[in-house]
C-alpha positions as CSV (number, residue, x, y, z in Angstrom):
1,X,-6.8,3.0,-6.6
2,X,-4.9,-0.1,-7.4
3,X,-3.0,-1.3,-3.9
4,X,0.7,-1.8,-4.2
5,X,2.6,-4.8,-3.7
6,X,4.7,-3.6,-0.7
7,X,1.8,-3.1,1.2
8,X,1.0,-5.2,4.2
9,X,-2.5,-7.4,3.6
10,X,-5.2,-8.6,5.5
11,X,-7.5,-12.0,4.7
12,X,-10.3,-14.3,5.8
13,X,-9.2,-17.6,6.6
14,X,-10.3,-20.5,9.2
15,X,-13.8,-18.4,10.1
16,X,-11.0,-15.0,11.6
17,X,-9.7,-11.9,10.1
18,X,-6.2,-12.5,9.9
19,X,-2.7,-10.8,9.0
20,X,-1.0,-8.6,8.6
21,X,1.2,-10.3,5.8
22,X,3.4,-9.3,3.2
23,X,2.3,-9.4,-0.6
24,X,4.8,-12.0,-0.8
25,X,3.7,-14.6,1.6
26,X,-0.4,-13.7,0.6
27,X,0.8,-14.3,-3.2
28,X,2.1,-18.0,-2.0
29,X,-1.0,-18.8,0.2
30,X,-2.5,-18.4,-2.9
31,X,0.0,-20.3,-5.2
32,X,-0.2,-22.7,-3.0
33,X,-4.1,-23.2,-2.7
34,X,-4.8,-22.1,0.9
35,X,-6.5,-19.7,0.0
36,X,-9.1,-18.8,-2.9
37,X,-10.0,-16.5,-5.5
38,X,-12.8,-15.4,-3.1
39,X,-11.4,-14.8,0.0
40,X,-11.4,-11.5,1.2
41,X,-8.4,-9.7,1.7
42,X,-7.6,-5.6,2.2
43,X,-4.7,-3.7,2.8
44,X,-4.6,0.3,3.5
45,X,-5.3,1.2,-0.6
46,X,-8.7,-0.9,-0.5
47,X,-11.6,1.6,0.2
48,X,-12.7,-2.2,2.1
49,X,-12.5,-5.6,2.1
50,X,-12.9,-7.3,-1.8
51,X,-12.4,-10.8,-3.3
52,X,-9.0,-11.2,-4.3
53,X,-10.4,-12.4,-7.9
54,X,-11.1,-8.1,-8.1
55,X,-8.1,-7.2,-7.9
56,X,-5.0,-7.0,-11.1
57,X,-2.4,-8.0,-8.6
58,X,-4.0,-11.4,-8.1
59,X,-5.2,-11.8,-11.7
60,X,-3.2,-15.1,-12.0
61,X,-4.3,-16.5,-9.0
62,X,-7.6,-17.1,-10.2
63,X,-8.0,-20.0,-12.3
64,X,-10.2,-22.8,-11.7
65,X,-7.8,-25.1,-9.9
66,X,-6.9,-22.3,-7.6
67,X,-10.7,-22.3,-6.0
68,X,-10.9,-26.1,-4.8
69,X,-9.2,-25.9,-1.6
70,X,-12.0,-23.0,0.3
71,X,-14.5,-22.2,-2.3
72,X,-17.0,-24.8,-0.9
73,X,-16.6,-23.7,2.5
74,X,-17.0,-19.7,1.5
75,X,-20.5,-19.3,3.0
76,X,-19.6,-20.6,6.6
77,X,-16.4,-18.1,6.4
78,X,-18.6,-15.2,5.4
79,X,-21.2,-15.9,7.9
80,X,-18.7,-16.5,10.7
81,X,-16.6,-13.1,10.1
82,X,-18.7,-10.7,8.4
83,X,-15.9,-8.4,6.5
84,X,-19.1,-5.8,6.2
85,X,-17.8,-4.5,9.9
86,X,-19.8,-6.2,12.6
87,X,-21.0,-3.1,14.0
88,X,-23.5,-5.1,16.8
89,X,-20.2,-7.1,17.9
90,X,-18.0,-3.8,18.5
91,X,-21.7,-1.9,20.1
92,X,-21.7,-5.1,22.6
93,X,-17.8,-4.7,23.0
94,X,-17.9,-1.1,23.8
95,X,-20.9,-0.7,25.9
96,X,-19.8,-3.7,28.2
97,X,-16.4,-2.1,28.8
98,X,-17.8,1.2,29.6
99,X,-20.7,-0.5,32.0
100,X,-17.3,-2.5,33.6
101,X,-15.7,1.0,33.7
102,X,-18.5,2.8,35.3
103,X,-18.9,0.4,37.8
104,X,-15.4,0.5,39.0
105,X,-15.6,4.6,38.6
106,X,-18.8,4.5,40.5
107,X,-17.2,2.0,43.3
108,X,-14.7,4.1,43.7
109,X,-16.6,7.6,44.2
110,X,-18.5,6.1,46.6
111,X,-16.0,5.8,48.9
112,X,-14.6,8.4,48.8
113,X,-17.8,10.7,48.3
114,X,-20.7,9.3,48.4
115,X,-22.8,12.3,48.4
116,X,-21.6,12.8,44.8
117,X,-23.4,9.8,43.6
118,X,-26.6,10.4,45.6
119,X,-26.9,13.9,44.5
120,X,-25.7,13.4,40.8
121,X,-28.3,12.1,37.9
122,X,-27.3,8.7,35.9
123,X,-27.1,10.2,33.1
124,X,-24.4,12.4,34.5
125,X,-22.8,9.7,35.8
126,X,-22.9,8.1,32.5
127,X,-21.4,11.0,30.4
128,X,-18.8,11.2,33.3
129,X,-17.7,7.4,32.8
130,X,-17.8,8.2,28.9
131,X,-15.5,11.3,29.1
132,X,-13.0,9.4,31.7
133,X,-13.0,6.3,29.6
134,X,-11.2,7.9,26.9
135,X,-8.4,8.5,28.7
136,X,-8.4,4.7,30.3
137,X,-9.1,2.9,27.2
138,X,-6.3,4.8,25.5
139,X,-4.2,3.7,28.7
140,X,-5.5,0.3,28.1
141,X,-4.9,-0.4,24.3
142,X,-1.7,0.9,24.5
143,X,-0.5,-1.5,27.5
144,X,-2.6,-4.6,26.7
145,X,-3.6,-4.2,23.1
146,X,-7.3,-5.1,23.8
147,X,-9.7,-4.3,26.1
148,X,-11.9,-6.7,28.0
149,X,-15.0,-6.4,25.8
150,X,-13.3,-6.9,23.0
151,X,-11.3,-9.9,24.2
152,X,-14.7,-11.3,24.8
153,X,-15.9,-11.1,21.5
154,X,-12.9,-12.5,19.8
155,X,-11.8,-8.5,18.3
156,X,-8.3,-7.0,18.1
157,X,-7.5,-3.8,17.3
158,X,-4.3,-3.2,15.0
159,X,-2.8,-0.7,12.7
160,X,-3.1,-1.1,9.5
161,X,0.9,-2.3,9.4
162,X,-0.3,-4.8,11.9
163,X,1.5,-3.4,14.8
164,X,0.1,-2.8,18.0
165,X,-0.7,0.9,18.8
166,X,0.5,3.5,20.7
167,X,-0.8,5.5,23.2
168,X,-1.4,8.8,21.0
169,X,-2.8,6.6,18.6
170,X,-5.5,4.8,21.0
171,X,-6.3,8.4,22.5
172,X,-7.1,10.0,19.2
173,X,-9.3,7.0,18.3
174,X,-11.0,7.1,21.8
175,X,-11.7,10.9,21.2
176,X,-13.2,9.7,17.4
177,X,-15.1,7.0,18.7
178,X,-16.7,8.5,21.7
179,X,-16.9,11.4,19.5
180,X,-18.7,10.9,16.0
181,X,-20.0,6.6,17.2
182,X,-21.6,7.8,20.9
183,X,-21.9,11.6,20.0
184,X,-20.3,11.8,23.5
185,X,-23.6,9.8,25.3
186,X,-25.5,13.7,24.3
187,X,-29.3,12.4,24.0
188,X,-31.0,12.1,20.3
189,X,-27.1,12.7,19.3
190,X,-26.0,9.8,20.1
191,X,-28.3,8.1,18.0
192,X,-28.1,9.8,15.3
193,X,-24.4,8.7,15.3
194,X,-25.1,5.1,15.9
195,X,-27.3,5.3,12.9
196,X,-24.8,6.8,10.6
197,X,-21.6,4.6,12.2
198,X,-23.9,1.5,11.4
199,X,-24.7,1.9,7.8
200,X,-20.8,3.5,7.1
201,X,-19.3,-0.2,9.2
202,X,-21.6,-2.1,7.0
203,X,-21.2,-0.2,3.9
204,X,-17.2,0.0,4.0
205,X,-16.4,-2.7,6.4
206,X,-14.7,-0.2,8.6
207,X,-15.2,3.0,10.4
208,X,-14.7,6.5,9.5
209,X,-12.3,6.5,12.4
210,X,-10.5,3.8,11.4
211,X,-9.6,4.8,8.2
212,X,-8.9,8.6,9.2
213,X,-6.4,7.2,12.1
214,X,-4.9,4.3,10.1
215,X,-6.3,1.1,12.6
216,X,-8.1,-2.0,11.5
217,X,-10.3,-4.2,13.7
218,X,-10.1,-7.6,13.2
219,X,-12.2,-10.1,14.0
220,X,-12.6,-13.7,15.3
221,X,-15.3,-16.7,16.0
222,X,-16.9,-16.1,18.6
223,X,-19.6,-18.6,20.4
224,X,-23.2,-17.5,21.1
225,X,-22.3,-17.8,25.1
226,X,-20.0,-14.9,25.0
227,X,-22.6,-12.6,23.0
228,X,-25.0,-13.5,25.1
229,X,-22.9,-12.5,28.1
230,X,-21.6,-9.4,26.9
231,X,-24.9,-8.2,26.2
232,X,-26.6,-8.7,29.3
233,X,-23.8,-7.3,31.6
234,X,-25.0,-3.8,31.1
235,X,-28.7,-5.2,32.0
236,X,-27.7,-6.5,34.7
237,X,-26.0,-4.0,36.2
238,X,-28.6,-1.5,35.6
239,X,-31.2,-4.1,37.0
240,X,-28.9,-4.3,39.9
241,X,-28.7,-0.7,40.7
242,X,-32.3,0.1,40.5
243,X,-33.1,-2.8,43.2
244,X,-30.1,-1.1,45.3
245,X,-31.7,2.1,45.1
């Protein structure tokens, strides 16, 4: 399906995911040599994200003089913001909010209750904090636009106008995500879903859920520092609560 010029678009430029934009100002980034024939670009038509030099509506955008400017530098873009999907950055962003979450949710039990914790299993806990955080991330994205994790990790959530969404929105994803990505924290389940919501972010470049729901993630640089810290959170709090016990 050929995408229409009054959509909005998405590109690759300066090592981020960037937009949204109309086909208007994209077409003059273009004319005017800021971008290149091979830049990536989508927009809600696009089964994922393709070289501009793919598509008819860019057809005369394509000559030879238009690819001086970025062409040389396309293999550091494409290593720095993977348009396949960067499934292990959104993992890292999700389980870190939820270990944040639980932590908080577990804080908070325990003063109130602690029997409750003593006498409940982790992985009841854990499918506890899963099920509650769909409500609290819905809460979140809608207020902030972003949650912590993703912050982090240089990720932000849009729709695919580029507008920030709306509570309903962020809740259906949440249900989707925890849902069909995390099987809802079920044992084997959950892997199996991981394993399929890998191959379809690096195949497509975006998430059955995304598409269904009509949001985008884009993404950013982001330093080895922050990875590094975002992965180990959950680690360490686990570590933490097994020398507490």
């Amino acid at each position: 399906m050929e995408p229409a010029e009054g959509n909005v678009w998405f590109y690759i430029r300066d090592h981020k995911q960037q937009g949204p934009v109309g086909f208007f100002e994209l077409k003059k980034m273009f004319e005017q040599k800021i971008l290149s024939s091979e830049t990536f670009i989508w927009t809600k038509d696009l089964p994922g994200w393709q070289m501009a030099n793919t598509l008819d509506l860019f057809s005369n955008y394509t000559e030879e003089s238009l690819l001086l400017n970025y062409a040389s530098e396309w293999k550091e873009v494409k290593k720095d913001t993977y348009p396949n999907g960067r499934p292990i950055v959104r993992y890292l962003a999700r389980f870190f909010d939820l270990s944040l979450f639980s932590l908080v949710l577990i804080t908070f039990i325990s003063i109130f209750s602690p029997k409750f914790i003593v006498n409940s299993s982790g992985l009841f806990v854990f499918m506890l904090s899963l099920i509650l955080w769909i409500l609290v991330e819905a809460v979140i994205l809608s207020i902030f636009g972003n949650t912590l994790g993703k912050s982090l990790l240089n990720a932000k959530l849009r729709t695919i106008n580029g507008d920030p969404i709306d509570f309903l929105t962020a809740l259906k994803r949440s249900i989707f995500v925890n849902a069909a990505g995390m099987g809802f924290g079920v044992p084997i389940l959950n892997f199996i879903c991981f394993y399929f919501s890998y191959f379809d972010l690096n195949k497509n470049g975006k998430s059955t859920w995304d598409e269904q729901i009509g949001t985008i993630v884009l993404y950013g640089r982001v330093s080895l520092a922050r990875i590094l810290f975002v992965a180990l959170f959950p680690f360490a709090l686990l570590i933490a609560g097994l020398v507490i016990e």
